[in-house]
Structure formats: structure tokens, C-alpha cells
DSSP file (Angstrom, degrees, kcal/mol; ACC not computed):
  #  RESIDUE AA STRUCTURE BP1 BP2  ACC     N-H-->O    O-->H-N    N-H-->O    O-->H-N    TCO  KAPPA ALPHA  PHI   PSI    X-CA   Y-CA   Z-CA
    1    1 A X              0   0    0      0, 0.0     2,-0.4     0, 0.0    24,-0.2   0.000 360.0 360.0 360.0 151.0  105.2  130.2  112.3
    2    2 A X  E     -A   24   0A   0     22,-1.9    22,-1.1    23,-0.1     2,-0.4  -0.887 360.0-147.5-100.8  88.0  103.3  129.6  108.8
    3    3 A X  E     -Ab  23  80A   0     76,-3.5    78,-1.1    -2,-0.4     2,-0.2  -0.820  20.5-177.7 -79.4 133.0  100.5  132.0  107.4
    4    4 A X  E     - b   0  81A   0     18,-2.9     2,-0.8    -2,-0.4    78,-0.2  -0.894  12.0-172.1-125.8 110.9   98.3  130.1  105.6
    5    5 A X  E     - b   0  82A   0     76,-1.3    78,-0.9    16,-0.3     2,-0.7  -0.649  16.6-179.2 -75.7 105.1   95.2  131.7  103.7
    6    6 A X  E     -Cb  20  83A   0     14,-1.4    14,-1.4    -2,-0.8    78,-0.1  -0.925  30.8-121.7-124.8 141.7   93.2  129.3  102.5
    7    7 A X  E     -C   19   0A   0     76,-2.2     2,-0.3    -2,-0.7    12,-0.2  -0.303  28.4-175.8 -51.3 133.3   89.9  129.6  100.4
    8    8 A X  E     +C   18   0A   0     10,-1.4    10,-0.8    -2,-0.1     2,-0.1  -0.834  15.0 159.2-117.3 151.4   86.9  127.7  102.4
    9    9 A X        -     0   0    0     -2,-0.3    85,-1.7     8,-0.2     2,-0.4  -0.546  22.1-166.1-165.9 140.3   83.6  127.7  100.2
   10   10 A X  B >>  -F   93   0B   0     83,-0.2     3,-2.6     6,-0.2     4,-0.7  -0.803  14.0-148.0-120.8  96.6   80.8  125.3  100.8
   11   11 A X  T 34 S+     0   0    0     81,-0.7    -1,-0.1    -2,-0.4    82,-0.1   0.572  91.9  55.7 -16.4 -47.6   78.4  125.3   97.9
   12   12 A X  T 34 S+     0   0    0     80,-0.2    -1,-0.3     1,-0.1     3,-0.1   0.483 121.1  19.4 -96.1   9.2   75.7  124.5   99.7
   13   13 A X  T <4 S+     0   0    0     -3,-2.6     2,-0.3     1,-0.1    -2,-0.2   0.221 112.0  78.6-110.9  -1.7   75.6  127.3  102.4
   14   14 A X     <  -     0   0    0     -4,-0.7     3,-0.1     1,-0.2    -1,-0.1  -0.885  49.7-168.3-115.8 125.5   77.8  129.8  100.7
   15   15 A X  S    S+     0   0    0     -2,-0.3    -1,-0.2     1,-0.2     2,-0.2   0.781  85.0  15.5 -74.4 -63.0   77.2  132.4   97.8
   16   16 A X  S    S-     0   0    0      1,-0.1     2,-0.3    -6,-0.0    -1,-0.2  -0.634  79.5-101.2-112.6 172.7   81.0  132.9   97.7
   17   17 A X        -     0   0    0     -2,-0.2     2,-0.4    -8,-0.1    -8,-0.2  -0.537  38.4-168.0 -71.6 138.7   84.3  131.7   98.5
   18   18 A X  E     -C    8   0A   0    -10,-0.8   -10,-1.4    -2,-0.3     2,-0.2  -0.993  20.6-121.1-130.7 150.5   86.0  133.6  101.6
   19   19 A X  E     -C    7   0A   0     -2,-0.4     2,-0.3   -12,-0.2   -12,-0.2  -0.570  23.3-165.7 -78.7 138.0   89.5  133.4  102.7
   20   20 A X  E     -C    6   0A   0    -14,-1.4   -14,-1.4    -2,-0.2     2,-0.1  -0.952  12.3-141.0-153.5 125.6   90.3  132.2  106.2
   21   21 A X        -     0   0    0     -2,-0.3     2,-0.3   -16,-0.2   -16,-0.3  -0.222  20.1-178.1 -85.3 145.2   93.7  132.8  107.7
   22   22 A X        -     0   0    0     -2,-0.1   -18,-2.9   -18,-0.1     2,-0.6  -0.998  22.5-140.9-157.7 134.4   95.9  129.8  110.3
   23   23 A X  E     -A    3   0A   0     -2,-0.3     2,-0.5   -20,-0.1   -20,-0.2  -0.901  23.6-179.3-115.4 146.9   98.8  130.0  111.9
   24   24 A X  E     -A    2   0A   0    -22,-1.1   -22,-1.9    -2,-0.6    11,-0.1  -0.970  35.9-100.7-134.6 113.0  100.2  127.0  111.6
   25   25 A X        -     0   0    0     -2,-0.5     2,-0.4   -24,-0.2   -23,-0.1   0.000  36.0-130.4 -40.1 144.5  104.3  126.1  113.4
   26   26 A X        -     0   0    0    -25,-0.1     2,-0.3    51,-0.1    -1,-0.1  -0.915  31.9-178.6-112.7 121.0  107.1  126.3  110.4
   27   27 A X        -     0   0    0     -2,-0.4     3,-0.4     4,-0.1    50,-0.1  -0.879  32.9-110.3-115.2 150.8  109.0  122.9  111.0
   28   28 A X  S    S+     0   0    0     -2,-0.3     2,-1.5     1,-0.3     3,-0.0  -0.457 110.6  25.1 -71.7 173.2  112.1  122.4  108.3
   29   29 A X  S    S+     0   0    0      1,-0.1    -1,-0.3    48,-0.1    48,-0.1   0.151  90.7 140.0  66.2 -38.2  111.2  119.8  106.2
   30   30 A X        -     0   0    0     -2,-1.5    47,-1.2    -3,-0.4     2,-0.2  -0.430  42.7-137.1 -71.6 153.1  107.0  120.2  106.6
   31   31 A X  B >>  -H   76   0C   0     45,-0.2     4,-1.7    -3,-0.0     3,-1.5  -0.509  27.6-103.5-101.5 152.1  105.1  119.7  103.6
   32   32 A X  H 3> S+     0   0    0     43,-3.9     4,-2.0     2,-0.2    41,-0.2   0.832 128.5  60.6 -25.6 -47.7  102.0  121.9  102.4
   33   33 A X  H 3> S+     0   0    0     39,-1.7     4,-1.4    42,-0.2    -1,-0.2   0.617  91.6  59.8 -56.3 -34.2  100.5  118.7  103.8
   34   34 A X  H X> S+     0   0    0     -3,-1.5     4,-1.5    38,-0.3     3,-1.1   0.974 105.2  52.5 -68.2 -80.0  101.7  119.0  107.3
   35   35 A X  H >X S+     0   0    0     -4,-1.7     3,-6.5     1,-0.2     4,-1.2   0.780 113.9  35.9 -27.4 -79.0  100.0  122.1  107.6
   36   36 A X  H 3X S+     0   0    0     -4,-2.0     4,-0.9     1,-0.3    -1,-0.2   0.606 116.9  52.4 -76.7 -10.1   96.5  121.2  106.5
   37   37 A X  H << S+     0   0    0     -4,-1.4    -1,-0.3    -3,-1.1     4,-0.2   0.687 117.1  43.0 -77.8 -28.9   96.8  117.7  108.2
   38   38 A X  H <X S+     0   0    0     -3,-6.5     4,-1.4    -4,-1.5    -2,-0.2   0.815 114.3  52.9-101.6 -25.1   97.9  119.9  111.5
   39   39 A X  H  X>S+     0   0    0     -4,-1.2     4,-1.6    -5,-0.2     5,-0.6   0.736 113.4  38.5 -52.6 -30.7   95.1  122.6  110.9
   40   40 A X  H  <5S+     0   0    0     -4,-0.9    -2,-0.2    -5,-0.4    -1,-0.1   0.522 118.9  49.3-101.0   6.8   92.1  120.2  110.7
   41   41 A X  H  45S+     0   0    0     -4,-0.2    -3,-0.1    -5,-0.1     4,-0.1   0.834 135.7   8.5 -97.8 -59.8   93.6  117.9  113.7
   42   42 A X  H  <5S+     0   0    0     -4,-1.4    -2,-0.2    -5,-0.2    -3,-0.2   0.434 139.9  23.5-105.4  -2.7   94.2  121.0  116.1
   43   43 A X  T  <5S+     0   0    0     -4,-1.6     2,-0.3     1,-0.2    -3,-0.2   0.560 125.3  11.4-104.0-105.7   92.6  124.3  114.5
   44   44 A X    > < -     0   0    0     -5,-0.6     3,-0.9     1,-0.1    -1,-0.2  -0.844  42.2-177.3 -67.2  76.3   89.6  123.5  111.9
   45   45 A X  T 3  S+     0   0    0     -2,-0.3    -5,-0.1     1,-0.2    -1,-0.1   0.208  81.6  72.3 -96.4  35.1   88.4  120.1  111.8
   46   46 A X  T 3   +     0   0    0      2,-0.0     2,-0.4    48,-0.0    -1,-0.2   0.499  67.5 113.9 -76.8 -34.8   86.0  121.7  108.7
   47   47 A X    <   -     0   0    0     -3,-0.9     2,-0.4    -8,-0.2   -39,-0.1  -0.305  56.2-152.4 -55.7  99.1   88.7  122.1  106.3
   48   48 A X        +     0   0    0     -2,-0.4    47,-1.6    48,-0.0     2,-0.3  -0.441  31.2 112.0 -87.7 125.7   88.3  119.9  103.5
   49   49 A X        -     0   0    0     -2,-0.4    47,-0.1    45,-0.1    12,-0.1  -0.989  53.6 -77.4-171.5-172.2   90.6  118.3  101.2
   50   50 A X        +     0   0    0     45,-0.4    11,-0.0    -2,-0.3    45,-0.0  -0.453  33.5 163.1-100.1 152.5   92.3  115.1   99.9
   51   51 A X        +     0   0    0     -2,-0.1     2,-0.1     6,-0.0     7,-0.0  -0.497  11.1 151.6-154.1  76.4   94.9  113.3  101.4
   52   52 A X    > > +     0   0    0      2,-0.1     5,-1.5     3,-0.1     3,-1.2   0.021  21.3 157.2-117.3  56.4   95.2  110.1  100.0
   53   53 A X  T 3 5S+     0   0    0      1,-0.3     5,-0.1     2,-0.1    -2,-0.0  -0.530  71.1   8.7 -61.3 118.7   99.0  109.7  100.7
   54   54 A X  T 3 5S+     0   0    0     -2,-0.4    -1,-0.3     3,-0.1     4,-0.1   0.382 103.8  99.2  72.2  17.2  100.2  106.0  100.9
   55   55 A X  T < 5S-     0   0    0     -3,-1.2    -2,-0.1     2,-0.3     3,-0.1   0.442  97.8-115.5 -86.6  -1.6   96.8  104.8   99.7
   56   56 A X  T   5S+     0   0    0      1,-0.2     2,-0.5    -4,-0.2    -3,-0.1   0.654  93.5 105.9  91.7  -8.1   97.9  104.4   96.1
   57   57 A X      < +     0   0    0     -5,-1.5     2,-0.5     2,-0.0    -2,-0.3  -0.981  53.3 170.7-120.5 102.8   95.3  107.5   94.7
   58   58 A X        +     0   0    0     -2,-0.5     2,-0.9    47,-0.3    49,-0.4  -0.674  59.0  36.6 -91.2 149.8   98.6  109.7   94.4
   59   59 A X  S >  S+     0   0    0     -2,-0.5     3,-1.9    47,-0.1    46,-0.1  -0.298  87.2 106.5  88.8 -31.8   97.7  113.2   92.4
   60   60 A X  T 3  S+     0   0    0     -2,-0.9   -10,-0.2    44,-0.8    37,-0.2   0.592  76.2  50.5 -35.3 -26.2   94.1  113.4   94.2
   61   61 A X  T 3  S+     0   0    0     43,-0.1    11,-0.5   -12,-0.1    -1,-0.3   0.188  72.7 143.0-112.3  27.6   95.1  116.1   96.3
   62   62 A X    <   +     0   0    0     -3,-1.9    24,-0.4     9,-0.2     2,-0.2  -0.311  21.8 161.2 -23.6  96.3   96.5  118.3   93.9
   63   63 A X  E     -D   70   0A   0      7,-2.6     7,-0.9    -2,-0.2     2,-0.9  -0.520  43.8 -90.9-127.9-149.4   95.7  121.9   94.8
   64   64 A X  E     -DE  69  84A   0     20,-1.8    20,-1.8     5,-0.2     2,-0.6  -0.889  37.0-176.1-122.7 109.4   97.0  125.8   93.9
   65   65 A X  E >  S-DE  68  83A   0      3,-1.2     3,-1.7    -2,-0.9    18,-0.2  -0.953  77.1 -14.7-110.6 124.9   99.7  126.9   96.3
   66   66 A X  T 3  S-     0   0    0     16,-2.8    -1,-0.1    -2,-0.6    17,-0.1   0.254 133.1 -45.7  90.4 -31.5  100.5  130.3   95.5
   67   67 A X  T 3  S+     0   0    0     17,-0.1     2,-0.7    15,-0.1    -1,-0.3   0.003 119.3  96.6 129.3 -17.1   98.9  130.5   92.0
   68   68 A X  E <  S-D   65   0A   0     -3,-1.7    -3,-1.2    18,-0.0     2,-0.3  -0.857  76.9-113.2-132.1 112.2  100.3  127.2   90.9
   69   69 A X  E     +D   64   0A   0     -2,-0.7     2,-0.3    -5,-0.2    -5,-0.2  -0.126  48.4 155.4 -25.2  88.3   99.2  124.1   90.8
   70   70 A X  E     -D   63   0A   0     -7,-0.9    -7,-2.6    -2,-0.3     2,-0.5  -0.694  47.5-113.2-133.6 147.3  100.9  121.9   93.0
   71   71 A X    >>  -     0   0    0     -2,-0.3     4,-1.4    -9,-0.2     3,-0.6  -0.831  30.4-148.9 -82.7 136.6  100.7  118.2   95.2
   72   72 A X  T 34 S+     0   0    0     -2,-0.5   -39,-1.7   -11,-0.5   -38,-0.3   0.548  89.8  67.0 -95.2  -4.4  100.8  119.6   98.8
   73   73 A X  T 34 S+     0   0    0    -41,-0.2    -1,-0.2   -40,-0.1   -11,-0.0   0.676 107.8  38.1 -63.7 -27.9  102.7  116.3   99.8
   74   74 A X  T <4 S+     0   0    0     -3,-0.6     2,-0.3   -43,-0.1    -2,-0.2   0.900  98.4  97.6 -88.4 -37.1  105.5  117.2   97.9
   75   75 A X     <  -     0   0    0     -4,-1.4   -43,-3.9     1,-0.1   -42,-0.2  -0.344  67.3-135.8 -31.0  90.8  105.4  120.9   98.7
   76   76 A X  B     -H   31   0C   0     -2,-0.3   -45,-0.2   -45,-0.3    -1,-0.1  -0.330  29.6-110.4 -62.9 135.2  107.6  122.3  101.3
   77   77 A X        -     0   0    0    -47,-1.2     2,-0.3   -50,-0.1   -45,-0.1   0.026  36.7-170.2 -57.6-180.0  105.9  124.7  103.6
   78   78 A X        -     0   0    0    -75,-0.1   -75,-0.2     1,-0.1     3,-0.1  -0.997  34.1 -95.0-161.4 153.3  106.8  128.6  103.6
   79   79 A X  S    S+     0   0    0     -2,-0.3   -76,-3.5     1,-0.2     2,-0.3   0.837 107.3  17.1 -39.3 -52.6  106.0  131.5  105.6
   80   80 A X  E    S+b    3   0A   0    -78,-0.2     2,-0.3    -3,-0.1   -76,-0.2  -1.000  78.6 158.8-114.9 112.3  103.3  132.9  104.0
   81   81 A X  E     -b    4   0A   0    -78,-1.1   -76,-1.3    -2,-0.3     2,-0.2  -0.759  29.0-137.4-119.2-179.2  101.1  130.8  101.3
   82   82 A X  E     -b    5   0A   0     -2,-0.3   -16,-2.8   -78,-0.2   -76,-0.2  -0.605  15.2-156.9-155.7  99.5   97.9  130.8   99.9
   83   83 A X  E     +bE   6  65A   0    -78,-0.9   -76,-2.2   -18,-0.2     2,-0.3  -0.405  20.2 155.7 -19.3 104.2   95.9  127.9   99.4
   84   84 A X  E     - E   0  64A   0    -20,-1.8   -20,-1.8   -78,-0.1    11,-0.1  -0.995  42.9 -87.8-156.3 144.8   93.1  127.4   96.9
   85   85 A X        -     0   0    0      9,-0.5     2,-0.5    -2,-0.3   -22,-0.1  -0.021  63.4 -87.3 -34.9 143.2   91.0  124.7   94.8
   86   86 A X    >   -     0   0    0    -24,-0.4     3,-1.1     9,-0.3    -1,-0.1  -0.611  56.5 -84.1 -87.7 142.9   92.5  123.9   91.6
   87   87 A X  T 3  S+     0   0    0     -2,-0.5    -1,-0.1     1,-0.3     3,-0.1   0.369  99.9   0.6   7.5 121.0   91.7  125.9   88.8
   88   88 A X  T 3  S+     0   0    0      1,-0.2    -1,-0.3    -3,-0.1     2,-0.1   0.487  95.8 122.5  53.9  20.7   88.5  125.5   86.5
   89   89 A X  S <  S-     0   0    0     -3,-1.1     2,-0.6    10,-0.0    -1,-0.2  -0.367  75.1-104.7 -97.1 176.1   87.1  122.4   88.6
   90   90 A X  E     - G   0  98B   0      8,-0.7     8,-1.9    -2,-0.1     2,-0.0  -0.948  40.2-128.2 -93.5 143.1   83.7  122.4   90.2
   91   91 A X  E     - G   0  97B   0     -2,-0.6     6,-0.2     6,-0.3     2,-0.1  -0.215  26.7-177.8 -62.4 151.6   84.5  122.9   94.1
   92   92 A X  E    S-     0   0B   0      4,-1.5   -81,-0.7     1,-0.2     2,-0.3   0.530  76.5 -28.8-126.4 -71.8   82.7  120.1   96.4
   93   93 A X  E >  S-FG  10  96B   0      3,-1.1     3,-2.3   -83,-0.1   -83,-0.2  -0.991 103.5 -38.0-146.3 135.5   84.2  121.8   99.5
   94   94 A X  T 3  S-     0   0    0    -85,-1.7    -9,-0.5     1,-0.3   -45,-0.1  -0.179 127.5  -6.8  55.9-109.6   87.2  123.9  100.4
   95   95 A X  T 3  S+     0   0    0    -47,-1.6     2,-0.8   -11,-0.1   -45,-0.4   0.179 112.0 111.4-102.3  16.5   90.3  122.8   98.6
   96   96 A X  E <   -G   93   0B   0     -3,-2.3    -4,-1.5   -47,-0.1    -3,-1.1  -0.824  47.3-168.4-126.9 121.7   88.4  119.7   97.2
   97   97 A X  E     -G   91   0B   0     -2,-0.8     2,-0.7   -37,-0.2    -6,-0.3  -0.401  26.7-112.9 -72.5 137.2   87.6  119.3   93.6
   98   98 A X  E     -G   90   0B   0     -8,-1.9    -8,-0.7    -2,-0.1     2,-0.2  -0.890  40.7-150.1 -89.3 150.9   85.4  117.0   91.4
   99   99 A X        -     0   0    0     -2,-0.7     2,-0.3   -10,-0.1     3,-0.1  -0.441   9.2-121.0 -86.8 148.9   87.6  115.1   89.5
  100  100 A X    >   -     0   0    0     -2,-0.2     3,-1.3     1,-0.2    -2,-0.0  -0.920  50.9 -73.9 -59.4 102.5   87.1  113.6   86.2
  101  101 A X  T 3  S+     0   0    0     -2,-0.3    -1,-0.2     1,-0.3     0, 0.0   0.274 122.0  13.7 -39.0 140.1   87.3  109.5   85.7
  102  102 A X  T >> S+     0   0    0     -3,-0.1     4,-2.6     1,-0.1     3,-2.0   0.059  94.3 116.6  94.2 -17.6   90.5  108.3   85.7
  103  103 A X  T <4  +     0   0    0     -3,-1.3    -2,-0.1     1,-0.3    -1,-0.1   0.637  60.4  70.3 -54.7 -18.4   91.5  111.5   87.1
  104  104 A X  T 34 S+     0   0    0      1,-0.2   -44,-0.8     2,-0.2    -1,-0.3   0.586 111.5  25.9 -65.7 -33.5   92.7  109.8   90.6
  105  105 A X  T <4 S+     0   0    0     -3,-2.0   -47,-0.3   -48,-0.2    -2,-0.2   0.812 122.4  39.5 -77.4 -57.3   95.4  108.2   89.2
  106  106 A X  S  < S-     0   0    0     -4,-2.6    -2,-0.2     1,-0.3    -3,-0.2  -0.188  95.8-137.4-125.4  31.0   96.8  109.5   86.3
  107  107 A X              0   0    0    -49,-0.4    -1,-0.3    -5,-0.3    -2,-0.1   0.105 360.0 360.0  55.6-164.8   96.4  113.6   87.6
  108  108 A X              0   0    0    -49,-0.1    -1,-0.2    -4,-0.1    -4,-0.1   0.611 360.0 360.0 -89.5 360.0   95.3  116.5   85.4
């Protein structure tokens, strides 16, 4: 099994972000992506974030695993992570950012 901590805040109900914890089955091979896709199907289906794998909007879901900015599609899972909106954006909802124009595409 996978702890994963991830930040939740919703802007409009929230004064701050709080961390909230899932355990989530450690498969070889799952992605960062596996998780949150397997939290919000069978845990949380509150958890926000991008996933717009095989749609062609590649970098959109672009978060901070760990402290570092990372695509959670590419991201192999790990025992313990920590999950968080990336870095100096405004936060919409959870792990999801607004983005900048063009930003969908061509990443930060």
C-alpha cells in the first residue's frame, strides 16, 4: 500500500489548505496518476485535478510530488508521497491550477 497526503483547498469554502491522507494499493509500474485516478473513482470523488492524458493537452496536469514539480502520468508511484498544487499558481481546487494561455500545451 501507498500513503498519499495530498493538499485539498477549495477557495471558496476554505480559509486554508489542509492535508488529507489515502491509502491507495502500490502496483509495480502505477503512475502518480493511477493513484489519484483510483482515489477519486473508489475513495474521494472530490479530489480535483487534471488528467488530460491521451487528449492531446499533455503538461496540464503538472503538479509537486514531493517538493518537485512533476507530470503525475509519468511519475511512478512510491510508498509515501506528498501531493500538492504547483508552486506560485492561483489554486482553482485541490491539485488544480489556473494556467496561463498557451500554458496547456507548451507547460511551464
Amino acid at each position: 500500500m501507498s500513503t498519499i497526503a495530498v493538499q485539498r483547498f477549495d477557495p471558496g469554502i476554505m480559509q486554508e489548505p489542509e492535508i488529507q491522507t489515502y491509502r491507495v494499493p502500490l502496483e509495480e509500474g502505477f503512475t502518480v496518476m493511477d493513484a489519484l485516478l483510483f482515489i477519486h473513482r473508489y475513495i474521494d470523488g472530490s479530489l480535483a485535478f487534471r488528467a488530460s492524458c491521451q487528449c492531446g493537452l499533455c503538461l496540464v496536469c503538472w503538479i509537486q510530488i514531493d517538493g518537485k514539480t512533476r507530470c503525475p502520468c509519468k511519475s511512478f508511484m512510491k510508498e509515501q508521497m506528498v501531493l500538492e498544487p504547483m508552486p506560485k499558481k492561483k489554486v482553482i481546487k485541490d491539485l488544480v491550477v489556473e494556467l496561463d494561455p498557451g500554458e496547456s500545451i507548451h507547460g511551464t
